[in-house]
C-alpha positions in Angstrom: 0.0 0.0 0.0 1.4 3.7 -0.7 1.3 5.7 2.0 2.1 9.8 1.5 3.0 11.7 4.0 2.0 15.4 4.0 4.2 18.4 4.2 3.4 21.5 6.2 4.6 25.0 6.0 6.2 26.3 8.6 2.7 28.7 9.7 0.9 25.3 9.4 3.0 23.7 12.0 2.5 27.0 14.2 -1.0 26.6 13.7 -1.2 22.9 14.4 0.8 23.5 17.4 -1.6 26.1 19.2 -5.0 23.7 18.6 -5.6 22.2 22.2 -5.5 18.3 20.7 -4.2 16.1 23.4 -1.7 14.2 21.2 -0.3 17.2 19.6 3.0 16.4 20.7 3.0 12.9 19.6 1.6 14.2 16.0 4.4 16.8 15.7 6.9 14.6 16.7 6.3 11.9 14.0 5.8 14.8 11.5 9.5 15.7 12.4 10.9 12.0 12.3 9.0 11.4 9.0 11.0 14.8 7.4 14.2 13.5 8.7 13.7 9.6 7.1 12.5 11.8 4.1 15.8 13.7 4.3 18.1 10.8 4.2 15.9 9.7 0.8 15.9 12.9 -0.6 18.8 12.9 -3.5 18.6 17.0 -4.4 20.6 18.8 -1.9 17.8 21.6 -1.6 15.0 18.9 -1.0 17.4 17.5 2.1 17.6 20.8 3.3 13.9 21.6 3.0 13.0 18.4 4.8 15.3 19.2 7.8 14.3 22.8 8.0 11.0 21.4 8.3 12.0 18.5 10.6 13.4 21.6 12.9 9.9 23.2 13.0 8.3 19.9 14.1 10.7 20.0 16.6 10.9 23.1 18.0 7.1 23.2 18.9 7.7 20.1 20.2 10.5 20.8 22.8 10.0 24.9 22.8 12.5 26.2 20.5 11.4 29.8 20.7 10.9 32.1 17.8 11.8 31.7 14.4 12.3 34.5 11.9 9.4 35.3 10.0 10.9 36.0 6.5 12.3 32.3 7.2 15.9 33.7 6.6 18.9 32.3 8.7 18.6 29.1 8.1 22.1 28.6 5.9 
């Protein structure tokens, strides 16, 4: 069976992370592990980057990793 996982801006994550669902954490913290498996399949150096930028969003709501810009820059 395929399966597709779906990728979420970074204000979709921030949005995700403010509704009051019980298992938030546990959703946001499989988003971040399916970026980073998706990451180490990705073979364009921008996609691998994308995936972990977005793996680092999961993240960050996850364990409280602050602010992030909001024109995304900084991230080199």
């Amino acid at each position: 069976m395929y399966s597709r996982s779906v990728d979420h801006t970074p204000a979709e994550v921030k949005a995700m992370a403010s509704c009051p669902v019980p298992d938030k954490n546990d959703y946001l913290y499989r988003r971040a592990e399916q970026e980073l498996e998706q990451a180490q399949r990705a073979a364009h150096p921008a996609a691998v980057k994308a995936h972990y930028v977005l793996a680092g969003y999961y993240l960050d709501q996850v364990y409280g990793g602050g602010e992030q810009p909001a024109d995304g820059k900084g991230f080199d």
